[in-house]
N, C-alpha and C positions, 0 to 999 in steps of 0.2 A: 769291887774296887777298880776294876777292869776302865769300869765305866768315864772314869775321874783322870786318864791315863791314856797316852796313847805310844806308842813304841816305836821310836824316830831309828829307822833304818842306819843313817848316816851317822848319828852320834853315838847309836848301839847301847841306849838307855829308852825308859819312857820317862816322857816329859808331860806336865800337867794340862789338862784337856776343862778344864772348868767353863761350865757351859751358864753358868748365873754367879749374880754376883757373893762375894764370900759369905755374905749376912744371912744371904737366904739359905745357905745349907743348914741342918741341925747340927747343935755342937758335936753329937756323934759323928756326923758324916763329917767334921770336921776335924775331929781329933783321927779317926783312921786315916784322911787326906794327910794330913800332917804326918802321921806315924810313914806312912806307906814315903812317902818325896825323902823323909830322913833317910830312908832305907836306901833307896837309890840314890840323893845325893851321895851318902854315905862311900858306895860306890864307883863312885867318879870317882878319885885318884885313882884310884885300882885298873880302871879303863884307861885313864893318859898314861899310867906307867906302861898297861901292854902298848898302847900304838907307840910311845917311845922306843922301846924295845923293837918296833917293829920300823920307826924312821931311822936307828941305829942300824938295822942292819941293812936297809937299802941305800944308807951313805955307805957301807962298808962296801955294797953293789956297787956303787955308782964309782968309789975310789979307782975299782980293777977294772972300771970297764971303758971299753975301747971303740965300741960300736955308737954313733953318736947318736944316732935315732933311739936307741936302749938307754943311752944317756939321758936322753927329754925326756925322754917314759916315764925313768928313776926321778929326775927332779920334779915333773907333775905327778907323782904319786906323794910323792916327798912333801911339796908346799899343799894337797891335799890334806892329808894325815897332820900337818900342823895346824893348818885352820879349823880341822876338828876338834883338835888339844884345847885351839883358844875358846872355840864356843863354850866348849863344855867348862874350861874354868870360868866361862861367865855365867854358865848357867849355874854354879857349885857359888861363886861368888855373891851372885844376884841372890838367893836366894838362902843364903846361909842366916840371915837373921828374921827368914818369914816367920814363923811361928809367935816371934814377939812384934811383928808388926800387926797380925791377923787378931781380933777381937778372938778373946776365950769365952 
């Protein structure tokens, strides 16, 4: 299944790797593709809740701190970790009703 997948560093999911088009897979390799993206879509909230968790507490950094170069640090970590947030609810979004787009 590995094959069909490949494991994005930066969003900390795998995202779909399909190398031909959907028609030519066998409906088996089709139905595991589908089953395996539910799985990790699935996922996604579970990952924007921890990096939430994780831009809450480096606002909580960023409130007490006083050093202004630790300051930039905090807020480029900060609008990192949210542009990750967005991608991934586009990727959870875009893709929440493949299964009834994809031919069975």
């Amino acid at each position: 299944m590995e094959q069909y997948f490949v494991y994005d560093q930066r969003l900390g999911i795998s995202l779909p790797k399909l190398e031909k088009d959907w028609e030519d897979y066998s409906e088996k390799e089709q139905n595991a593709i589908l089953l395996r993206w539910e799985t990790i879509r699935g996922a996604i909230p579970d990952r924007i809740a921890e990096l939430e968790k994780t831009i809450n507490k480096k606002q909580d950094e960023l409130g007490n701190e006083n050093d202004f170069e630790r300051s930039c640090r905090l807020n480029a970590e900060i609008a990192e970790l949210a542009s990750i947030i967005n991608d991934l609810w586009i990727w959870y979004r875009m893709n929440q009703t493949v299964s009834l787009r994809m031919p069975q």
